[in-house]
RODO-2510 file (C-alpha; in nm, 4 decimals, decimal comma):
residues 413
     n   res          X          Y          Z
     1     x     0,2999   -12,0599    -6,3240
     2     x     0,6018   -12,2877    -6,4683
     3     x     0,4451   -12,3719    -6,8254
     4     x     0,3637   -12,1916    -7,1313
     5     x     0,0454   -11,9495    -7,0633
     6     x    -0,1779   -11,8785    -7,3561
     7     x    -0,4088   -11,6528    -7,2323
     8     x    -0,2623   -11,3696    -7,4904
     9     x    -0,2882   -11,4999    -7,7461
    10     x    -0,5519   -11,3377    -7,9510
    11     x    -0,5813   -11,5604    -8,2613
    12     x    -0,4972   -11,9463    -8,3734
    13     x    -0,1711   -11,7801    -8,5195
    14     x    -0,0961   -11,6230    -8,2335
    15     x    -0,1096   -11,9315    -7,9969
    16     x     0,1008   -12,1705    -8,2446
    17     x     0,3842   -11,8902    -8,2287
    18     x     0,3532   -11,9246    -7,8277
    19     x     0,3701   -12,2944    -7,8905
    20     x     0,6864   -12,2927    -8,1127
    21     x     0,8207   -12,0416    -7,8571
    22     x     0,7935   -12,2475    -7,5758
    23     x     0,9292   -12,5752    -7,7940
    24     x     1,2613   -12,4182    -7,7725
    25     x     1,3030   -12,4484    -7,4208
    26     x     1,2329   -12,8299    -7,4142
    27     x     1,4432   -13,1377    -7,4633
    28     x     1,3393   -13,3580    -7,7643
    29     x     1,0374   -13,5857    -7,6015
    30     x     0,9296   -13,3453    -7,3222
    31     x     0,5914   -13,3485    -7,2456
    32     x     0,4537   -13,0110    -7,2967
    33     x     0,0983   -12,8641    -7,1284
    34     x     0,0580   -12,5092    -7,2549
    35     x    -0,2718   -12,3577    -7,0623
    36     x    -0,5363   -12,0976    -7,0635
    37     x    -0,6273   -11,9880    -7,4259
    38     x    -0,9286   -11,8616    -7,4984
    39     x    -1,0570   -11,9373    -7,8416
    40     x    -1,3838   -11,7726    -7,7541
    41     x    -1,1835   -11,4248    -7,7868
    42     x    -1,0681   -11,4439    -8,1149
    43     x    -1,2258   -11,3283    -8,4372
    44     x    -1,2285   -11,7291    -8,5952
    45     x    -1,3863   -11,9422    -8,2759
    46     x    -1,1471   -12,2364    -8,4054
    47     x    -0,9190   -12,4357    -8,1745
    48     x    -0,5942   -12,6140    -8,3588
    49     x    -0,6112   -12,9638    -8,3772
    50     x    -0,4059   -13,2463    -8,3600
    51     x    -0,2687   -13,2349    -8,7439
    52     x    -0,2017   -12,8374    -8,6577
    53     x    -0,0152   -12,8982    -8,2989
    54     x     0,2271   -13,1809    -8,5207
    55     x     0,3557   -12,8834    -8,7324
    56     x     0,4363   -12,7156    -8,4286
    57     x     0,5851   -12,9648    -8,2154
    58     x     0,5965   -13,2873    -8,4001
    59     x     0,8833   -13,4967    -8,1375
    60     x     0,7508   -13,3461    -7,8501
    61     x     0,4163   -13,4855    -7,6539
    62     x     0,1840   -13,1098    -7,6321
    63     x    -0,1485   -13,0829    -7,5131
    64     x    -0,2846   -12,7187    -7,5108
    65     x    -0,5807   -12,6611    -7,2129
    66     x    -0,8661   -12,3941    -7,2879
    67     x    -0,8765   -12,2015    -6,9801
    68     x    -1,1962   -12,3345    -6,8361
    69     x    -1,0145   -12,6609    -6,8076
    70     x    -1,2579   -12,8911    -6,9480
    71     x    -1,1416   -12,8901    -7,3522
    72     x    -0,7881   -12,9506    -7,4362
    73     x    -0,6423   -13,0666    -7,7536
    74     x    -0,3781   -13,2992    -7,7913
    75     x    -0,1339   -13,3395    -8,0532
    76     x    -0,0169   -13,7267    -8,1855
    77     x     0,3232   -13,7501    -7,9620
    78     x     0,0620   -13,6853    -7,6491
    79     x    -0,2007   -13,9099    -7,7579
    80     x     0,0117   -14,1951    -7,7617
    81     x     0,0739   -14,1654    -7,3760
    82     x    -0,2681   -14,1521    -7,2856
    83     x    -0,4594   -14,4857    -7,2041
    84     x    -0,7437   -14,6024    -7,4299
    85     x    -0,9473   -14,6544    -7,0515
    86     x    -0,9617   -14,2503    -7,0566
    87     x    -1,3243   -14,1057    -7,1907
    88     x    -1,4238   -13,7959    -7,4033
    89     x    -1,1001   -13,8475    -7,6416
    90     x    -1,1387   -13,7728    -7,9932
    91     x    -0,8337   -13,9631    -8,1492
    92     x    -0,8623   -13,7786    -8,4558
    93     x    -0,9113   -13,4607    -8,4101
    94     x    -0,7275   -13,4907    -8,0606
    95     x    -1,0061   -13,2658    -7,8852
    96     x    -1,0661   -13,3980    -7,5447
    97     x    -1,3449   -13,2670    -7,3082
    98     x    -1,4309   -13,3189    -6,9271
    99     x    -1,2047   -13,6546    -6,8039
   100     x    -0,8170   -13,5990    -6,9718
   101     x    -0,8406   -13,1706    -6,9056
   102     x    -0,9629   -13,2364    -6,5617
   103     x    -0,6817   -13,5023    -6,4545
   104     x    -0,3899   -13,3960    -6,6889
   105     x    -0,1489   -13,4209    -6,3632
   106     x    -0,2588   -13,8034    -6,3176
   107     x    -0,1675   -13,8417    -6,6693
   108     x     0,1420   -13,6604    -6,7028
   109     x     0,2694   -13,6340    -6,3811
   110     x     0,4702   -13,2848    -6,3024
   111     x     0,7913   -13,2904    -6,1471
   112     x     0,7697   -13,2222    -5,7711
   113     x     1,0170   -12,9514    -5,7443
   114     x     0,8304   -12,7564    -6,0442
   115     x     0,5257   -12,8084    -5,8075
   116     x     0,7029   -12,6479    -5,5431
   117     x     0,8200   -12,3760    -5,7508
   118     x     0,4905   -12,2948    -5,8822
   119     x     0,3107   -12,2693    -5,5942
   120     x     0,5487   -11,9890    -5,4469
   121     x     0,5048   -11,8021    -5,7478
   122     x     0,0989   -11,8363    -5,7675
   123     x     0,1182   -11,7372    -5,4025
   124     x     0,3467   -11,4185    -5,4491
   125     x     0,1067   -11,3488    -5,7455
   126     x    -0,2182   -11,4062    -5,5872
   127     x    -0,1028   -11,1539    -5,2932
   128     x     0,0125   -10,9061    -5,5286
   129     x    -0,4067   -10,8751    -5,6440
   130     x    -0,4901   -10,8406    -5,2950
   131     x    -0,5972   -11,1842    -5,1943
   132     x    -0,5584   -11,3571    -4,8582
   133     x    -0,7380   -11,6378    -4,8471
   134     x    -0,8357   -11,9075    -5,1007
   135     x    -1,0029   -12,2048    -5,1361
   136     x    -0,8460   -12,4363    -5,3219
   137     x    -0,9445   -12,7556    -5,5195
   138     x    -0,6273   -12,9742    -5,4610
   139     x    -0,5702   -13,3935    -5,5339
   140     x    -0,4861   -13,5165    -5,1426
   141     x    -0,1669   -13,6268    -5,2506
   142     x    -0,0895   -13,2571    -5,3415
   143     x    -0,2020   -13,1332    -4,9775
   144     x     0,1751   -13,2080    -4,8874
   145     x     0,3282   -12,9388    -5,0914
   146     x     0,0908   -12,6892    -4,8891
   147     x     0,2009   -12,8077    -4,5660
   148     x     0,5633   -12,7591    -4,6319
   149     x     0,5612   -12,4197    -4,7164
   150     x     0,7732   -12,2192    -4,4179
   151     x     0,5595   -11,8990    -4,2621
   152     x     0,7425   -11,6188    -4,5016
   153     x     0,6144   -11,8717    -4,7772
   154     x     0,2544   -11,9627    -4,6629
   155     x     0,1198   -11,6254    -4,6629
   156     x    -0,2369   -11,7425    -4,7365
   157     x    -0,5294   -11,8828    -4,5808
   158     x    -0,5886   -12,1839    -4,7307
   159     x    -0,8784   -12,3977    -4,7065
   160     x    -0,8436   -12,7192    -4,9462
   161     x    -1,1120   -12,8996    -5,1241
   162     x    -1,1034   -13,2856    -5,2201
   163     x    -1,2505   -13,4238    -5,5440
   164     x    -1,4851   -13,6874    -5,4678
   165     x    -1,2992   -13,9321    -5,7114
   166     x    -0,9951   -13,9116    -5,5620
   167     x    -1,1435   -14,0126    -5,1995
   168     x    -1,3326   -14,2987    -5,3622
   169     x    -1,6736   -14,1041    -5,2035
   170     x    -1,7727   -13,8512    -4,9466
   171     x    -1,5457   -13,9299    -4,7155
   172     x    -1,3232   -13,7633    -4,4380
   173     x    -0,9510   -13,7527    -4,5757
   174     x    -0,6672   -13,9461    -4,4259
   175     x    -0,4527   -13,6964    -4,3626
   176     x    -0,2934   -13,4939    -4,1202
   177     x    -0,4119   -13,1105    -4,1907
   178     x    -0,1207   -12,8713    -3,9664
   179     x    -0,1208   -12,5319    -4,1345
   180     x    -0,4017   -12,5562    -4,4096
   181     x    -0,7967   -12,6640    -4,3393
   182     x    -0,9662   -12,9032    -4,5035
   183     x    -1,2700   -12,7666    -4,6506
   184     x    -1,4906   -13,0446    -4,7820
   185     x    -1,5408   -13,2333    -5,0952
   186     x    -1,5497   -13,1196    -5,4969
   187     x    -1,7746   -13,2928    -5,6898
   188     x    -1,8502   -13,1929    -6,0981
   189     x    -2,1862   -13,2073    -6,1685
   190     x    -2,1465   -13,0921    -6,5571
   191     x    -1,8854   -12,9562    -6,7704
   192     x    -1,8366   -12,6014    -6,8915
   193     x    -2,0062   -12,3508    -7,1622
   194     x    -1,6633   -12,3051    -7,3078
   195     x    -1,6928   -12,6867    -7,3438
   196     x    -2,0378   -12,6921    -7,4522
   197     x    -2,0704   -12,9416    -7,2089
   198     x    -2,2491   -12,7799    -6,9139
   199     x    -2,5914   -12,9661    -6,8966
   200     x    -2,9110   -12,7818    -6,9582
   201     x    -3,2505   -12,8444    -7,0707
   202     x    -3,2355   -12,6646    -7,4064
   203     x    -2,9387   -12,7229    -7,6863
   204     x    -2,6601   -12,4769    -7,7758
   205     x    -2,7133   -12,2092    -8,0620
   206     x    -2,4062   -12,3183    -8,2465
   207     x    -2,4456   -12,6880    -8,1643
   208     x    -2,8033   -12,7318    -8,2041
   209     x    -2,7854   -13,1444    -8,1066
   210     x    -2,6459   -13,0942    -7,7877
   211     x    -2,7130   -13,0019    -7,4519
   212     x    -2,4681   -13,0837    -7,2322
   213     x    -2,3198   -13,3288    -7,0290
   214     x    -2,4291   -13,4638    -6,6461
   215     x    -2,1740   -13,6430    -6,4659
   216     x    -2,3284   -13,8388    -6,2302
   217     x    -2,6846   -14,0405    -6,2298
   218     x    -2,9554   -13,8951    -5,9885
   219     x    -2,8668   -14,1953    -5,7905
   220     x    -2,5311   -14,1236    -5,7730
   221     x    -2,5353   -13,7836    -5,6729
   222     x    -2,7808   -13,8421    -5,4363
   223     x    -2,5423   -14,1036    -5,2286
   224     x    -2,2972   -13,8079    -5,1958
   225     x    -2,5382   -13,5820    -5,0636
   226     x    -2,6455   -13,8575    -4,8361
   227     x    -2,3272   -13,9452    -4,7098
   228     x    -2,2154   -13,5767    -4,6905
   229     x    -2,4861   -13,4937    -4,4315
   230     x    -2,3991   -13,8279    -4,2268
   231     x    -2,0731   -13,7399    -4,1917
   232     x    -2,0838   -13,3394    -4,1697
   233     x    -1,8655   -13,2567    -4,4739
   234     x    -1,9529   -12,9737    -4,7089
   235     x    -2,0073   -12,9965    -5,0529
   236     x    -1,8964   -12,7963    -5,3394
   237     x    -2,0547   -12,8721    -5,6185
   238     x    -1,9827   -12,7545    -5,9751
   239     x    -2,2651   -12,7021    -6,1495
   240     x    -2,3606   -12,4381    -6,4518
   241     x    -2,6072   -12,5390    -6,6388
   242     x    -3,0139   -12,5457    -6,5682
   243     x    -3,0300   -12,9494    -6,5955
   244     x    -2,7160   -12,9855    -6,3846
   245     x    -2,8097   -12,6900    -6,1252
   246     x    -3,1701   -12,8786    -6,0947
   247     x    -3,0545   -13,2104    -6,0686
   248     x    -2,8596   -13,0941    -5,7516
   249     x    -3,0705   -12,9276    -5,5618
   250     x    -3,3508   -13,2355    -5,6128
   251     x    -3,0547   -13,4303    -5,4253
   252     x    -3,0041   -13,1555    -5,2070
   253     x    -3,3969   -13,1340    -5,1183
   254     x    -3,3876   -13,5529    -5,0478
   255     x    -3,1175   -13,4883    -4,7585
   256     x    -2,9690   -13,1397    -4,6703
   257     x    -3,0960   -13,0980    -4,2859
   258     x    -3,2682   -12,7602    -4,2456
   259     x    -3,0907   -12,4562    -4,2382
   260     x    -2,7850   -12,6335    -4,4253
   261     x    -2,5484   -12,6734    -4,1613
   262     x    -2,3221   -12,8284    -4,3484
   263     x    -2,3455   -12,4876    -4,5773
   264     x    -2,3172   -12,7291    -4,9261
   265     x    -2,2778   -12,5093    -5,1816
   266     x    -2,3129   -12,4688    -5,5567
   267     x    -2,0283   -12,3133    -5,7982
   268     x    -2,1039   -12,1619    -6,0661
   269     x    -2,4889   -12,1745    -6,0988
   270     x    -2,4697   -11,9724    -6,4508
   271     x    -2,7773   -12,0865    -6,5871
   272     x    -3,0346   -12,0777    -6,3006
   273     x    -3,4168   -12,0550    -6,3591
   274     x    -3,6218   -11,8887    -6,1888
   275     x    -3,8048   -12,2159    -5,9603
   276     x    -3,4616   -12,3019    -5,8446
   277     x    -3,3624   -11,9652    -5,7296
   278     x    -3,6770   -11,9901    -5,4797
   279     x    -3,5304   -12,3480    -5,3796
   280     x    -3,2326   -12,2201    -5,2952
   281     x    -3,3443   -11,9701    -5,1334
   282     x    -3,5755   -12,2138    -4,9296
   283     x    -3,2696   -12,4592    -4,8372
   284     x    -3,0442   -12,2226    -4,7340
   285     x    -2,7859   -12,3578    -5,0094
   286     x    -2,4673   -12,1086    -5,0500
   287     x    -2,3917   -12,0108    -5,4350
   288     x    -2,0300   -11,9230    -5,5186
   289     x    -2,0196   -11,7504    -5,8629
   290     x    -1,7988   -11,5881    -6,0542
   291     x    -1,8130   -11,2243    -6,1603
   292     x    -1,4555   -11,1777    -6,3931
   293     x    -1,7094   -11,4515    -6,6183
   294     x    -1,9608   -11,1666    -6,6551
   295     x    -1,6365   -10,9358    -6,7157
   296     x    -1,5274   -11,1643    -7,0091
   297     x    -1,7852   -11,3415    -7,1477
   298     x    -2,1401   -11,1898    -7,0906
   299     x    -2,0736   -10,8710    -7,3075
   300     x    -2,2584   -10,7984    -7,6492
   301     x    -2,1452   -11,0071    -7,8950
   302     x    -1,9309   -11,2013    -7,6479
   303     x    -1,9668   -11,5855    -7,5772
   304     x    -2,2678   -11,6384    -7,4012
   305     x    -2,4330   -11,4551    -7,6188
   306     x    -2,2881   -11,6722    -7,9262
   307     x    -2,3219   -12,0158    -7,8216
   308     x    -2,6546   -11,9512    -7,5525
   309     x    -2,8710   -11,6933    -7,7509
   310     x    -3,1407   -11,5000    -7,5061
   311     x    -3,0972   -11,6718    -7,2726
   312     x    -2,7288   -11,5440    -7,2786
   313     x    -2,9666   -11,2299    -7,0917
   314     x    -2,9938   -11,4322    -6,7687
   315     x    -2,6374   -11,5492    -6,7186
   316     x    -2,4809   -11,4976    -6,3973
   317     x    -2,7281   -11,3402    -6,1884
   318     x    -2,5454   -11,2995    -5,9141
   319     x    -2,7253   -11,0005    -5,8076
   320     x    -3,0786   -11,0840    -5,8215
   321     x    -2,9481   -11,4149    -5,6151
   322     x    -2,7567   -11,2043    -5,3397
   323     x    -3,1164   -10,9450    -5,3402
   324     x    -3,3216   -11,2839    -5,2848
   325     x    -3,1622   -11,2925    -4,9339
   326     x    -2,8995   -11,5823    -5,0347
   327     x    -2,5799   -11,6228    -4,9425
   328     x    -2,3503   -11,5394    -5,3070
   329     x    -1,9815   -11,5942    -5,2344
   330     x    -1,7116   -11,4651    -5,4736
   331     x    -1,4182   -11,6434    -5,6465
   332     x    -1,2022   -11,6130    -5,9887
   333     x    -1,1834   -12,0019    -6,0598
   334     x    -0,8419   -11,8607    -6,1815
   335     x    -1,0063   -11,7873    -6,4796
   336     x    -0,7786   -11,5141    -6,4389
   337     x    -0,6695   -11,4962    -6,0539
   338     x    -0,8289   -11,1644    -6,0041
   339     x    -1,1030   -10,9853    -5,7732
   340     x    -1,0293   -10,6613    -5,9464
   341     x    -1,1307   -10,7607    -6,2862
   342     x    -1,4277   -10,9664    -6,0911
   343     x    -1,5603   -10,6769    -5,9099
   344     x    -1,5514   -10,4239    -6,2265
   345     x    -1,7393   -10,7484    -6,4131
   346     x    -2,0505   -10,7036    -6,1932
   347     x    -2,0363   -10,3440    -6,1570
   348     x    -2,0484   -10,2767    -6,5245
   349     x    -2,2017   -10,5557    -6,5887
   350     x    -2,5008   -10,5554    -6,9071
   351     x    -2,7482   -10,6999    -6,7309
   352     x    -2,9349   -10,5798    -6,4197
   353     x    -2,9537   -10,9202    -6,2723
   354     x    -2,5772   -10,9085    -6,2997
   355     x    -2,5176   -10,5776    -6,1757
   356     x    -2,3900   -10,4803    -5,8108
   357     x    -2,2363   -10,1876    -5,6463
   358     x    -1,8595   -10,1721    -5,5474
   359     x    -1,9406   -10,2249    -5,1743
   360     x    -2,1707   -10,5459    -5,2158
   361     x    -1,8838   -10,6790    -5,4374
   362     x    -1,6526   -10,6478    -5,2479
   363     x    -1,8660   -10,8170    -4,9377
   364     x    -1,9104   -11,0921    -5,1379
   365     x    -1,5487   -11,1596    -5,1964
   366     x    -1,4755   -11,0626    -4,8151
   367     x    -1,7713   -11,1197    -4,5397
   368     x    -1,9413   -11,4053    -4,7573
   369     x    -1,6720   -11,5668    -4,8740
   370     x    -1,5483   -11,6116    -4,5051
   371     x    -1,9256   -11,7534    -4,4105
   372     x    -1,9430   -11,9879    -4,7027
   373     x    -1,5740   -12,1376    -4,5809
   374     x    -1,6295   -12,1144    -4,2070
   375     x    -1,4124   -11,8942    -4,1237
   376     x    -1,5764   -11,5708    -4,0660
   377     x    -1,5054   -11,5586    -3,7158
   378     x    -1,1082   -11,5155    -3,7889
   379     x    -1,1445   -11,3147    -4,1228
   380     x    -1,3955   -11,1280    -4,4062
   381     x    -1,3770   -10,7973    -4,2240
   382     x    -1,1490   -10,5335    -4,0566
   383     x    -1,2587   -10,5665    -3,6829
   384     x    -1,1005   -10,6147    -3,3804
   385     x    -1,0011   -10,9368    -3,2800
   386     x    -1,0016   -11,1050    -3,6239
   387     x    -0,7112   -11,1801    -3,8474
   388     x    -0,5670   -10,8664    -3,9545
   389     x    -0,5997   -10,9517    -4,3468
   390     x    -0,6432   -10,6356    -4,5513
   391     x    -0,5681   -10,4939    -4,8749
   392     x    -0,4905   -10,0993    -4,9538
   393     x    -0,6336    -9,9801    -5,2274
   394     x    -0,6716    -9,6848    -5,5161
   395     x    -0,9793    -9,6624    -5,5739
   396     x    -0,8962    -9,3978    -5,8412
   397     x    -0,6389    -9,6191    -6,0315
   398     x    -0,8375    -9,9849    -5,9481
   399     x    -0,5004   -10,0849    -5,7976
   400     x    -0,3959   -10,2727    -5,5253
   401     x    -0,1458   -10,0802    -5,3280
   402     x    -0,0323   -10,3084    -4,9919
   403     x    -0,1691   -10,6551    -4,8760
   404     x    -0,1605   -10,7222    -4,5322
   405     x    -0,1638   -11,1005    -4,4099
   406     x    -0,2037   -11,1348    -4,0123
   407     x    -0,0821   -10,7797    -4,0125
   408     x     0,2302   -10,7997    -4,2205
   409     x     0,2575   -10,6657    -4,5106
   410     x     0,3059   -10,9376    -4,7856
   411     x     0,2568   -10,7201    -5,0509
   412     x     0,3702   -10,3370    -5,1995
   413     x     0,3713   -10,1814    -5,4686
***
């Protein structure tokens, strides 16, 4: 909410004008993160590289993030600060997938006060689309800025989820949790399709020599799933891709106790076949999938379709998962911050598998959203006793009129 956004721009020529924009406003050898374009949007599929990104800003360090967050290009200034010791770094090109997108703020650490300032405003903003409650993948030592936040400030539910790399394992965190839950731990089984790096078992139309990327060995994976159960901490676990979903749930089969009670969960699950629907379905597992991805992406002609071919058809089936008597949960992955856009994604969504009515939307983002996290005994529906979290809304202009957060309105139009 503090740096350069991208996500308008609707060409190559359109983001480097954003880019020189936003040079303006820093002093000579400020580092520079510009996020969220989509290069999947645009009529030429081709991200700048590094030689482009010099023209633009050749004194300043600039790294521009795709807004999946696992491809970012960097441009010679920001090379130079990062450490040979990082993986997935193309030097020449400056394209960098998975490790440097996903841990930018190790890298270039932001300035605390910009932290602060930005997480007001992403607050105020994620109120303003009717949302009350999040769940939130934060670094531990970020957990602080959360906690300081005064009442008129903190006017979310927020439940906060560890990676496993910054823990060092599946491990309860050592800290002291006042005002915000800990949820459990993140763990990245693949990349992204944006990326080409979410792992499956066949290769991608436009890159026919590769099919992805797994994180972790079976072994590996298996150890946090193991330890996970032993100590009673959910699991979110990113996974999108066939390989990556199946690789998962064999760990999950090895250890999850029956009936899940640790309600581990996979995010994502884009690419699911048909065998590991019924496994999921058997273990109990909770999926938490995105709709605004059906909304953007899934579409004729769109994305999925480009880089997956038929089986683009299958993406996202987050209804024929929710009919199979599983437990689909509903997020935006910020990719944008909005339900709205989510719910008319699977309503008028292409693809009967992807295809839901208002209501059952909106009980995914509400009722099972609460069970996945918890916390459906305090909030995911208007009943007595519960939190009094609620939204007002025109149905006939698809906006969000008032948010209420423990019965104060937080939000008006």
């Amino acid at each position: 909410m503090t740096r350069p956004a991208l996500s308008n721009a609707k060409s190559p020529e359109e983001l480097l004008e954003m880019v020189r924009s936003a040079v303006k406003q820093y002093d000579r050898g400020k580092v520079i993160i510009a996020s969220d374009f989509d290069e999947s949007r645009w009529k030429e599929n081709q991200i700048p590289e590094k030689e482009t990104l010099d023209s633009v800003a050749p004194t300043h360090p600039l790294i521009i993030r795709r807004i999946c967050g696992h491809i970012a290009v960097a441009n010679t200034e920001a090379l130079k600060r990062i450490p040979d010791t990082w993986k997935g770094v193309d030097r020449k090109t400056g394209i960098m997938k998975e490790d440097v997108p996903l841990n930018l703020s190790r890298i270039f650490p932001p300035d605390e006060n910009k932290v602060r300032e930005g997480l007001k405003k992403a607050i105020k903003k994620a109120n303003s689309l009717g949302i009350t409650s999040i769940h939130e993948i934060v670094k531990l030592q970020s957990a602080k800025f959360y906690e300081e936040l005064s009442d008129d400030e903190l006017t979310l539910n927020v439940q906060l989820y560890i990676p496993v790399n910054d823990l060092g394992g599946v491990r309860q965190p050592n800290f002291q949790f006042t005002r915000i839950r800990f949820g459990g731990v993140k763990i990245f089984a693949d990349g992204s399709i944006g990326a080409r790096t979410a792992a499956n078992t066949f290769a991608y139309r436009d890159d026919p020599d590769n099919k992805g990327k797994l994180m972790y060995s079976e072994q590996t994976l298996e150890k946090f799933v193991k330890d996970a159960e032993e100590s009673g901490i959910q699991l979110m676990i990113h996974a999108i891709g066939n390989r990556a979903i199946r690789q998962v749930l064999d760990a999950f089969c090895k250890y999850v106790k029956k009936g899940n009670p640790c309600r581990h969960r996979i995010e994502h699950c884009e690419l699911i076949d048909e065998c590991d629907i019924r496994q999921i379905e058997k273990l109990g597992i909770v999926v938490s999938m995105q709709p605004n991805f059906i909304f953007l992406w899934s579409q004729h002609g769109g994305m999925y379709e480009r880089v997956l071919g038929k089986r683009y058809r299958t993406n996202n089936p987050v209804a024929l998962l929710k009919n199979r008597d599983i437990i689909v949960a509903f997020g935006s992955d910020s990719m944008p911050l909005s339900p709205l856009l989510g719910i008319e994604g699977t309503v008028n969504a292409p693809f009967d598998c992807q295809r839901m009515r208002m209501e059952e939307a909106i009980a995914c983002y509400t009722k099972n959203s609460a069970i996945a996290g918890f916390s459906f005994d305090n909030e995911g529906e208007i009943k007595e006793g519960k939190d009094a979290n609620f939204v007002v809304f025109d149905q006939e202009s698809k906006k969000v009129c008032q948010t209420f957060y423990r019965g104060c309105c937080v939000f008006t139009v």
